[in-house]
Structures are given as C-alpha cells and as structure tokens.
DSSP file (Angstrom, degrees, kcal/mol; ACC not computed):
  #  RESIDUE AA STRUCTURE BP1 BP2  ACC     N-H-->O    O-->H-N    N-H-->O    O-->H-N    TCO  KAPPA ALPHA  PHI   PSI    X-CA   Y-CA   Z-CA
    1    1 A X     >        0   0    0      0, 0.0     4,-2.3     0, 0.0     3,-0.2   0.000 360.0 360.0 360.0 -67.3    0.0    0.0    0.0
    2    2 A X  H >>  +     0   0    0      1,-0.3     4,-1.0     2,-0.2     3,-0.6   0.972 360.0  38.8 -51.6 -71.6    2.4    2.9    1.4
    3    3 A X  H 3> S+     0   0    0      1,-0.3     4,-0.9     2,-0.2    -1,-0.3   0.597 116.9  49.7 -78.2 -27.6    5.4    1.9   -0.6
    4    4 A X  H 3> S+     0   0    0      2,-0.2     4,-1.8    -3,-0.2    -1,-0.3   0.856 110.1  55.1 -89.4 -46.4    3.0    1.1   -3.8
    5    5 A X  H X< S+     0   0    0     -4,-2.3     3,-0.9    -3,-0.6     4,-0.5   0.922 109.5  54.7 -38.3 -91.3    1.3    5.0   -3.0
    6    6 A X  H 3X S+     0   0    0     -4,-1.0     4,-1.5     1,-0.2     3,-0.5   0.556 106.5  41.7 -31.7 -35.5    5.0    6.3   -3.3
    7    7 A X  H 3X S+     0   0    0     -4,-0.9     4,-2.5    -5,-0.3    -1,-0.2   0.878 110.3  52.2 -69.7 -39.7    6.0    5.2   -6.3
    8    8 A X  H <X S+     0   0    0     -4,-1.8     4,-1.2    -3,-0.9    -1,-0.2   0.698 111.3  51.9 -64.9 -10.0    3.2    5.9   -8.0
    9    9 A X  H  > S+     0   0    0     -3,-0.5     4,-0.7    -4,-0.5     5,-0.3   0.839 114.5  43.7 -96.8 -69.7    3.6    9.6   -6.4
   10   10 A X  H  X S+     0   0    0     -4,-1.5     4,-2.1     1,-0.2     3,-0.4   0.780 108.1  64.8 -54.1 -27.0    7.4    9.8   -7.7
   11   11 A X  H  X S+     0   0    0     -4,-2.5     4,-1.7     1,-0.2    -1,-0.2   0.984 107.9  34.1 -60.3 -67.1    6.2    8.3  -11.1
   12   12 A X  H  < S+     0   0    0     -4,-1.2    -2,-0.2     2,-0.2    -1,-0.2  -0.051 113.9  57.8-100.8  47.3    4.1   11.2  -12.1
   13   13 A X  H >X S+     0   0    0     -4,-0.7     4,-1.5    -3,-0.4     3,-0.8   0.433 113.7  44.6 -77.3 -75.7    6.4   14.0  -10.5
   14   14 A X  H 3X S+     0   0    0     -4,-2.1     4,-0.8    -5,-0.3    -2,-0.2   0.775 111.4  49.5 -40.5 -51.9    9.0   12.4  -12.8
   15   15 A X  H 3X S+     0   0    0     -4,-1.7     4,-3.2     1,-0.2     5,-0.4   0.800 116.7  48.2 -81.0 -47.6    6.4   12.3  -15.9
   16   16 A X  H <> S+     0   0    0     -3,-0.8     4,-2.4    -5,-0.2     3,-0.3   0.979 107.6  46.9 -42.7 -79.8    5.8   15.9  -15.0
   17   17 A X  H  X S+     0   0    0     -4,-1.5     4,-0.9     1,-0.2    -2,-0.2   0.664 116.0  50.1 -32.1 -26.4    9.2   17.2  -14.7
   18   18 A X  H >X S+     0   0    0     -4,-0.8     4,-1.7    -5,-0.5     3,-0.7   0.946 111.8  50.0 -76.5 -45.6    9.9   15.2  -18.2
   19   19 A X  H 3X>S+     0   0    0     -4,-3.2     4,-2.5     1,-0.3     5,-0.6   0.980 112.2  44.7 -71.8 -48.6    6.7   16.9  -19.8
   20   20 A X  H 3X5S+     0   0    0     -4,-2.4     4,-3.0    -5,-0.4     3,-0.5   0.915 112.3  49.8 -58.7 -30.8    7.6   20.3  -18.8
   21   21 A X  H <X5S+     0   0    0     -4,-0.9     4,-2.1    -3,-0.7    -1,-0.2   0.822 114.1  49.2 -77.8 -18.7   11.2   20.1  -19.9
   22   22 A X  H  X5S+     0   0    0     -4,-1.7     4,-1.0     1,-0.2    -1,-0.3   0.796 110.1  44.5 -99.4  16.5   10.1   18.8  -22.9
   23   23 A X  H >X5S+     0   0    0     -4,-2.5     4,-5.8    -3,-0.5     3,-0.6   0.884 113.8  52.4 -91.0 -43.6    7.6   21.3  -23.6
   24   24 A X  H 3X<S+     0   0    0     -4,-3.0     4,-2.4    -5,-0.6    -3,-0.2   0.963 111.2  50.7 -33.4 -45.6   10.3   24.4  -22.5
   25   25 A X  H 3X S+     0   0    0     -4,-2.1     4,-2.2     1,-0.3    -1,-0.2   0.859 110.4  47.4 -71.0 -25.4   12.9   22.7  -25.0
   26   26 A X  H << S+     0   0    0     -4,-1.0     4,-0.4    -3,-0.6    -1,-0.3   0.816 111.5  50.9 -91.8 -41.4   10.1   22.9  -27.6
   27   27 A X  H >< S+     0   0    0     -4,-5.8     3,-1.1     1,-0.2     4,-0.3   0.964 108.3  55.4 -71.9 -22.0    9.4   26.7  -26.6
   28   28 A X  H >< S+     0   0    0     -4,-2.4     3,-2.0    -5,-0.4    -2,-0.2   0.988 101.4  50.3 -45.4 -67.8   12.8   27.2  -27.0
   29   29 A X  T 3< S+     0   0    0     -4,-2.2    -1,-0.3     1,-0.3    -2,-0.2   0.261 112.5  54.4 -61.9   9.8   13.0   25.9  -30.6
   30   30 A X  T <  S+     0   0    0     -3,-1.1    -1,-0.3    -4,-0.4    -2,-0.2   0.257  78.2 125.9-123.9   0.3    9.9   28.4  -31.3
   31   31 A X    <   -     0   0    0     -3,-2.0     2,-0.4    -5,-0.3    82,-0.1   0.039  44.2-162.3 -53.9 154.8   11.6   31.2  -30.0
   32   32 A X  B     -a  113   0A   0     80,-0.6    82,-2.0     2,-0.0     2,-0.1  -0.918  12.9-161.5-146.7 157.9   11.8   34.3  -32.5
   33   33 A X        -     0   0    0     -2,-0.4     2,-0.5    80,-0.2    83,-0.1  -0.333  36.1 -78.6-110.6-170.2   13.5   37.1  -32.9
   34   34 A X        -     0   0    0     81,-0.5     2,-0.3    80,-0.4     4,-0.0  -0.916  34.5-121.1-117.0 169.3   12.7   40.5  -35.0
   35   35 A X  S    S-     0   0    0     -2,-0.5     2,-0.2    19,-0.1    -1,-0.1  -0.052  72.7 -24.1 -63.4   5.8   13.2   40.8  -38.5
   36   36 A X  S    S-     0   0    0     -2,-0.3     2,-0.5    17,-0.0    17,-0.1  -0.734  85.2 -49.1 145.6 173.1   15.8   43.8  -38.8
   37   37 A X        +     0   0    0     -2,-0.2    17,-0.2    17,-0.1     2,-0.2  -0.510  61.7 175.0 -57.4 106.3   17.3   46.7  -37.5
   38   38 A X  E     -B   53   0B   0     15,-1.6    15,-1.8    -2,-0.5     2,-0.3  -0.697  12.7-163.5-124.5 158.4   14.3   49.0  -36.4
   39   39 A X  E     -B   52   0B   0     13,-0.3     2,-0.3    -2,-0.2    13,-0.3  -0.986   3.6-169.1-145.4 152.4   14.4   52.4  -34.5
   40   40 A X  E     -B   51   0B   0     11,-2.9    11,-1.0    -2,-0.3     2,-0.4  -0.939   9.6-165.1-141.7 151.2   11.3   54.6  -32.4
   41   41 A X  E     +B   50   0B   0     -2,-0.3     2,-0.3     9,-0.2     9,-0.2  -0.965  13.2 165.2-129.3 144.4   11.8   58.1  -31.2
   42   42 A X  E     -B   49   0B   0      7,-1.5     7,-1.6    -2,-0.4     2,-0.3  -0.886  25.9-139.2-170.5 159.9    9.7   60.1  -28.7
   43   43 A X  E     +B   48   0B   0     -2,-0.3     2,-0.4     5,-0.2     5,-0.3  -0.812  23.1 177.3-109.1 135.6   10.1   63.6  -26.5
   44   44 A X  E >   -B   47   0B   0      3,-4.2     3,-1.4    -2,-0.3    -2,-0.0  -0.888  64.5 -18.5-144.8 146.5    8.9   63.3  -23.2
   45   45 A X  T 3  S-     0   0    0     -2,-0.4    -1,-0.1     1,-0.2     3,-0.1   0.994 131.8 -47.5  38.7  57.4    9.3   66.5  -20.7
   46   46 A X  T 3  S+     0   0    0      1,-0.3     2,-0.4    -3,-0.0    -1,-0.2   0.532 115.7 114.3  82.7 -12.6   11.7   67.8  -22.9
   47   47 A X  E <   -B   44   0B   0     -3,-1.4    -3,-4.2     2,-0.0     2,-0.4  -0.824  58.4-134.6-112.5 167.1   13.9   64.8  -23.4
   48   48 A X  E     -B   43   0B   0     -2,-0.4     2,-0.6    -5,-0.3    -5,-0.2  -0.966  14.9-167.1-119.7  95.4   14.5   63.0  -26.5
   49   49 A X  E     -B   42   0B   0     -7,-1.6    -7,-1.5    -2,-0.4     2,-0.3  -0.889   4.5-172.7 -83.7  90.6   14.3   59.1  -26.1
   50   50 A X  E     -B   41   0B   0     -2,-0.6     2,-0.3    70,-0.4    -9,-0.2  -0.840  13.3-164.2 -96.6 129.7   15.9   57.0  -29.7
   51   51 A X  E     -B   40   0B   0    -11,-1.0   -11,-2.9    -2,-0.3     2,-0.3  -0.914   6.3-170.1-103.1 134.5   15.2   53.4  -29.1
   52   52 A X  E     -BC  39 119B   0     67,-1.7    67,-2.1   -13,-0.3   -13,-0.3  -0.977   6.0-173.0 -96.0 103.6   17.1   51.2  -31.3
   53   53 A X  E     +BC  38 118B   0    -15,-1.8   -15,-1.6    -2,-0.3     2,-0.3  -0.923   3.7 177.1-136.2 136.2   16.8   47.2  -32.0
   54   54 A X  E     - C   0 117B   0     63,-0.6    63,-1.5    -2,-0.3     2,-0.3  -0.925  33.3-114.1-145.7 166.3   18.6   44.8  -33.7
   55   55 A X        +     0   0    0     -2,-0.3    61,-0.3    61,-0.2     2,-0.2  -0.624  44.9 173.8 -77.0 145.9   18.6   41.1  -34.4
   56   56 A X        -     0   0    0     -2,-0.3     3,-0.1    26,-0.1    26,-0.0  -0.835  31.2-164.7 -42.2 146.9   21.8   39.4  -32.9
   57   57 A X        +     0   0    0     -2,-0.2     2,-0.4     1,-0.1    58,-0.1   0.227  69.4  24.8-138.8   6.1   23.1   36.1  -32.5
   58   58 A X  S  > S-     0   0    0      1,-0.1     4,-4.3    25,-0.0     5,-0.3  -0.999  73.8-112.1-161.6 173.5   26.1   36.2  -29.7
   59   59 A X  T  4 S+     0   0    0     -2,-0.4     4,-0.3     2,-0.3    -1,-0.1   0.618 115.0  60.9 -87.3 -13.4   27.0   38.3  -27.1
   60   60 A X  T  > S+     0   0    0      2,-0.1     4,-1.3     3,-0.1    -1,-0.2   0.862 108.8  41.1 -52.5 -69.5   30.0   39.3  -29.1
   61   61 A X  H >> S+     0   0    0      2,-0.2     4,-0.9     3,-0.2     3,-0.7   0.852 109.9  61.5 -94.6 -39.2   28.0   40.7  -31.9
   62   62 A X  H 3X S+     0   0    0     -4,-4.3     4,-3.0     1,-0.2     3,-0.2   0.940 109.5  42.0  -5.1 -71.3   25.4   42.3  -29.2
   63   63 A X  H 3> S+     0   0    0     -5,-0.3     4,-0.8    -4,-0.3    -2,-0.2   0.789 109.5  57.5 -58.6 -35.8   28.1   44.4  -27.7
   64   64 A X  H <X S+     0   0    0     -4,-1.3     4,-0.9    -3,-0.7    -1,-0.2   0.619 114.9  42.5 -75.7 -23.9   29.7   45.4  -31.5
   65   65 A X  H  X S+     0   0    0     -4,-0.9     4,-0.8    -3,-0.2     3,-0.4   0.958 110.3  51.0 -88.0 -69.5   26.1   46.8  -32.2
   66   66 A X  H  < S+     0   0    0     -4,-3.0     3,-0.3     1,-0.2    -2,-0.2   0.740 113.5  46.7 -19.8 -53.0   25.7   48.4  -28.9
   67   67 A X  H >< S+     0   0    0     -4,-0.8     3,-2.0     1,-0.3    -1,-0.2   0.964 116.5  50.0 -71.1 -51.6   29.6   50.4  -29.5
   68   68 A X  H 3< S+     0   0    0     -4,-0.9    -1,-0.3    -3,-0.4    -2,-0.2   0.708 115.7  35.9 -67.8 -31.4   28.5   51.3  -33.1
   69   69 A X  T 3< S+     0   0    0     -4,-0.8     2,-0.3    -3,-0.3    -1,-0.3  -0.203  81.7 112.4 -89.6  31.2   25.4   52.7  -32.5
   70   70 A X    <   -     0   0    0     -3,-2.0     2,-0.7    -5,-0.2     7,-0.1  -0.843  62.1-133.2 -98.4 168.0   25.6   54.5  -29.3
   71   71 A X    >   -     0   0    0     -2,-0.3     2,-2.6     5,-0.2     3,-1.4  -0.738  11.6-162.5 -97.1  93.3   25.3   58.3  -29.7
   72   72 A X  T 3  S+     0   0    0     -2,-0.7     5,-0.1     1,-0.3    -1,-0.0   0.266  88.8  70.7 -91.9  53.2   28.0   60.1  -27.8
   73   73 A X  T 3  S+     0   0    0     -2,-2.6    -1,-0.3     0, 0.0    -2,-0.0   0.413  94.8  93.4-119.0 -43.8   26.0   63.6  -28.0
   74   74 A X  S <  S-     0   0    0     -3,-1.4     3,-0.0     1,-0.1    -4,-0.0  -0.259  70.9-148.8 -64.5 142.4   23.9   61.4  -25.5
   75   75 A X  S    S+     0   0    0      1,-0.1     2,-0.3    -3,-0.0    -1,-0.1   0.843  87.7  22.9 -46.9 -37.7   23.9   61.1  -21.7
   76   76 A X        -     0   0    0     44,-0.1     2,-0.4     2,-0.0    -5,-0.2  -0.914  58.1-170.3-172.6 130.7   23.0   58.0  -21.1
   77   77 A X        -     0   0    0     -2,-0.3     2,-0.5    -7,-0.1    -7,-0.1  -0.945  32.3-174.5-124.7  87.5   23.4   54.4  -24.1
   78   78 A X        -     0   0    0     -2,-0.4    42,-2.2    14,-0.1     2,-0.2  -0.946   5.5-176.2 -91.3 122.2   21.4   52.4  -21.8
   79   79 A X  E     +D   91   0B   0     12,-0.6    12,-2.0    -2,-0.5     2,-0.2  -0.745  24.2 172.4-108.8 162.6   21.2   48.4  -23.2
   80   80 A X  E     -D   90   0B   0     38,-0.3    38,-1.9    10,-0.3     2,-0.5  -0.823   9.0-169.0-148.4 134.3   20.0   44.9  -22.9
   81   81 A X  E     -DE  89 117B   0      8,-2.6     8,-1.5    -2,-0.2     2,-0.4  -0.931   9.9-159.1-138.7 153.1   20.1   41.9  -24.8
   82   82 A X  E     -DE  88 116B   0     34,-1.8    34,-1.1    -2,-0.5     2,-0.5  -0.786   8.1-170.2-102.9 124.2   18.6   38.6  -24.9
   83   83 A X  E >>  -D   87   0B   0      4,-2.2     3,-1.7    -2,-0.4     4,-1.2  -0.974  33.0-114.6-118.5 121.1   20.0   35.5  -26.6
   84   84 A X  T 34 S+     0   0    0     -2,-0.5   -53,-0.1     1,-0.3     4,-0.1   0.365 109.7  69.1 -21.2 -10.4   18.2   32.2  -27.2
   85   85 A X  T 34 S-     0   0    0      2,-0.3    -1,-0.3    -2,-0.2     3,-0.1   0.272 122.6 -99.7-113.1  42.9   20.3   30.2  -25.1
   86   86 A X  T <4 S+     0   0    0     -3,-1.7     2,-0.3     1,-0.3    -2,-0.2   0.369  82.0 131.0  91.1  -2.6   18.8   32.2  -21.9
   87   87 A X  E  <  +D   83   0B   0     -4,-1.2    -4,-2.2    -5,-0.1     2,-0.4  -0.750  26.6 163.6 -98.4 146.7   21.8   34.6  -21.5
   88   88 A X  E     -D   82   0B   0     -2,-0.3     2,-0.3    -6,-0.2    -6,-0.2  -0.991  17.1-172.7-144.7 163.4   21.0   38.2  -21.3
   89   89 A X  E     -D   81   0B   0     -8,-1.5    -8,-2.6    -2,-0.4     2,-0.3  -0.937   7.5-175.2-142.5 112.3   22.9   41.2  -20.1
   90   90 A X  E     -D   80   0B   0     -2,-0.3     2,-0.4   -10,-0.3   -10,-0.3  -0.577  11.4-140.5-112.4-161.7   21.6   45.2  -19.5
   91   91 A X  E     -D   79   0B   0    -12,-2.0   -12,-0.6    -2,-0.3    13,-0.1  -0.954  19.1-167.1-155.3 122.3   23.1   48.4  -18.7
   92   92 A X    >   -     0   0    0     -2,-0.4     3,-2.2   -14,-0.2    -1,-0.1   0.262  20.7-160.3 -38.5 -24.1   22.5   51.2  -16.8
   93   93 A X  T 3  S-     0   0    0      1,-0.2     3,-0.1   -14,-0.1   -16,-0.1   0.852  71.9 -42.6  -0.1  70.1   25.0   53.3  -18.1
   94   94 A X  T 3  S+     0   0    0      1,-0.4    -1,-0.2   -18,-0.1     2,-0.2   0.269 104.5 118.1 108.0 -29.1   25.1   55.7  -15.2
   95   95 A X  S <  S-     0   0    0     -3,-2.2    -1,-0.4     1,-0.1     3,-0.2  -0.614  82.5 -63.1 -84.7 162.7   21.4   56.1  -14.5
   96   96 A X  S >  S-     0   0    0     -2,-0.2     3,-1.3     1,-0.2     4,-0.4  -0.224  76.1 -77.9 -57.8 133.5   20.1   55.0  -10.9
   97   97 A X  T 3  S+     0   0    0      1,-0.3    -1,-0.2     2,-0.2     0, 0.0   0.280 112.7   2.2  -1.5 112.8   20.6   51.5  -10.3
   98   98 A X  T 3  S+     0   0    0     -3,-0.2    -1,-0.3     1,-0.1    -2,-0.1   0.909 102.8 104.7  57.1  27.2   17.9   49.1  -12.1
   99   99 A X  S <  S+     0   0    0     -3,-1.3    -2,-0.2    -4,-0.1    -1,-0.1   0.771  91.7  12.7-105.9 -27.2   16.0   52.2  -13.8
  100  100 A X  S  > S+     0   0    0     -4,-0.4     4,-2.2    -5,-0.1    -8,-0.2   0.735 126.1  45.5-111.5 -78.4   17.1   52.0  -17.3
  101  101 A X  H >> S+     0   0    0      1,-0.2     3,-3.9     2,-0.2     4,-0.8   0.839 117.1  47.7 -21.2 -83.1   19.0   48.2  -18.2
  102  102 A X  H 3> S+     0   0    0      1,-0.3     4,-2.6     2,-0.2     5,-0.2   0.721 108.8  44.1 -63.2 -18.4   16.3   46.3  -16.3
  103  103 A X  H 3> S+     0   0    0      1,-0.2     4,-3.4     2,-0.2    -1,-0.3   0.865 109.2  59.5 -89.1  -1.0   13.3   47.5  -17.4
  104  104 A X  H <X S+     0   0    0     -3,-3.9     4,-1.1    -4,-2.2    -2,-0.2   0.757 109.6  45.1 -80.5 -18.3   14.6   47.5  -21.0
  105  105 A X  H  X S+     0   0    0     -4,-0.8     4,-2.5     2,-0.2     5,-0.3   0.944 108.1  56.9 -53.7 -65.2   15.2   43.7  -20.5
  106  106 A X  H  X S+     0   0    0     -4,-2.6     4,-3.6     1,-0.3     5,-0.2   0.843 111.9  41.7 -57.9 -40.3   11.8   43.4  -18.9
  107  107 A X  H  X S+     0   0    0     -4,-3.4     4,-3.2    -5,-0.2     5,-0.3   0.996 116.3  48.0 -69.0 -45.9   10.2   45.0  -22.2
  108  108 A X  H  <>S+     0   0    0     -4,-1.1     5,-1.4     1,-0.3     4,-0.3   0.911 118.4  43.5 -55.6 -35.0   12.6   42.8  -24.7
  109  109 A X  H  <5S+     0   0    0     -4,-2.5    -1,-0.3     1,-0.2    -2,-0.2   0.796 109.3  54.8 -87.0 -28.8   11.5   39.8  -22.5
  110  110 A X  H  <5S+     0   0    0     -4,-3.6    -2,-0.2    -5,-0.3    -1,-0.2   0.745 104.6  58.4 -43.6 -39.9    7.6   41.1  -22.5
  111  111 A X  T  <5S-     0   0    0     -4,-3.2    -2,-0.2    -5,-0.2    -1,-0.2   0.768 106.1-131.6 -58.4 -29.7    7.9   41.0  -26.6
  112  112 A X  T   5 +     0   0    0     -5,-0.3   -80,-0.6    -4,-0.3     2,-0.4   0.800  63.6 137.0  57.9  30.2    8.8   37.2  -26.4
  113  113 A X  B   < -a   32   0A   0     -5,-1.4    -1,-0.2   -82,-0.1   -80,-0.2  -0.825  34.7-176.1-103.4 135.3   11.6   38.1  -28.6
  114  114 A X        +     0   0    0    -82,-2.0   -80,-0.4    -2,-0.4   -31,-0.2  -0.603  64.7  44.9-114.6-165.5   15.3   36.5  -28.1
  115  115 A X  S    S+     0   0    0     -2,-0.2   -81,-0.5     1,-0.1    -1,-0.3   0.753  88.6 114.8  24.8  80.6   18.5   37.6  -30.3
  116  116 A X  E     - E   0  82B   0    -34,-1.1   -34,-1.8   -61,-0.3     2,-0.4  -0.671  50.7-151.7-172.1 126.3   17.8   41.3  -30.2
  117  117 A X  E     -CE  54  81B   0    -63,-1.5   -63,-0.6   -36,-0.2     2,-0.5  -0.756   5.8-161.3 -84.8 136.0   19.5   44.1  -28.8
  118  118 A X  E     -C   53   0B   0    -38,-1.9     2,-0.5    -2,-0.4   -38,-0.3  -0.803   7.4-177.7-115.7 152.5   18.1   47.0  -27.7
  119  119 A X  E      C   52   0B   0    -67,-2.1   -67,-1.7    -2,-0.5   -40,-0.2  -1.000 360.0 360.0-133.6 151.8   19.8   50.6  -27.0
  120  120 A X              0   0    0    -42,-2.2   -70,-0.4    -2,-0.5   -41,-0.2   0.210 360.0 360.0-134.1 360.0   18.1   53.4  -25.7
C-alpha cells in the first residue's frame, strides 16, 4: 500500500518534470526574434528618447552593435540583450541602479523576442 502510493507519487512527479522540460525545449525551438534593424523616437518632458533594436546572435555581436550605435552627444546608451540560449545582459549606463537596463530587458522579455538588442 504505502510503498506502492509512493511510487506511483514519484512516477508522475517524474512524468511531469519530463513533460515540462520537454515542452520548455520545444518553446525554445519556437523562439523568434525580430526581422531587422528597427528604431522609435519620442520627446517626453523635454527629453528626447531614440530606441534602437537589432537582431543578434552572440553576445559578441550584441556588444559590437551596442559600441556602433551609441550616440555620444547622448547622456546615457542604456542596453539589454537577450540570446536564445537564456543569456542576457543590460546596462545602466550611469542612471540609478535598475532604472534603465532592467526595465529594458523586462520589455525585450515582454515582446517574447530573443537575439535582439536594444539601446536606448
């Protein structure tokens, strides 16, 4: 009885654990990125906010886009990007702690988009 309960308990925990990994691996392999280099502008109180985005595929070529397209008339090249095998990295550059980087991750990661950088 007990010992027949438990297995059957550890059976479909396992059978879970399998079905979610394989449905993650499968969300993986549907992941999408966007389709070129795209750009948005907008003023708000007097500042001028260029968002930038590009397709990327390493964290190498993230960073080469970032260098090449920051503006250095601007205060602040705040980034993040997201790569399909879960790694992502933003930047502050200079603005309070978690105001700029992270929430620009949180939008890239709101999109459901991977391999794209963003600069703002």
């Amino acid at each position: 009885g007990k010992v027949l309960a438990t297995r059957s308990m550890l059976a479909q925990q396992s059978l879970r654990r399998a079905a979610i990994s394989a449905l993650w691996c499968h969300a993986r392999a549907l992941a999408t990125t966007i389709a070129g280099p795209c750009s948005y502008e907008v003023v708000v109180k007097k500042s001028r906010f260029v968002a930038s985005a590009a397709p990327v595929s390493s964290a190498e070529e993230a960073l080469a886009w970032v260098r090449r397209e920051s503006d250095e008339s601007a205060r602040h090249n705040c980034f993040a990007y997201t790569l399909s095998d879960g790694y992502s990295r933003s930047n502050n550059d200079g603005e309070p702690g978690g105001t700029a980087g992270p929430p620009i991750a949180a939008a890239i990661a709101g999109a459901g988009v991977v391999d794209v950088a963003v600069l703002v």
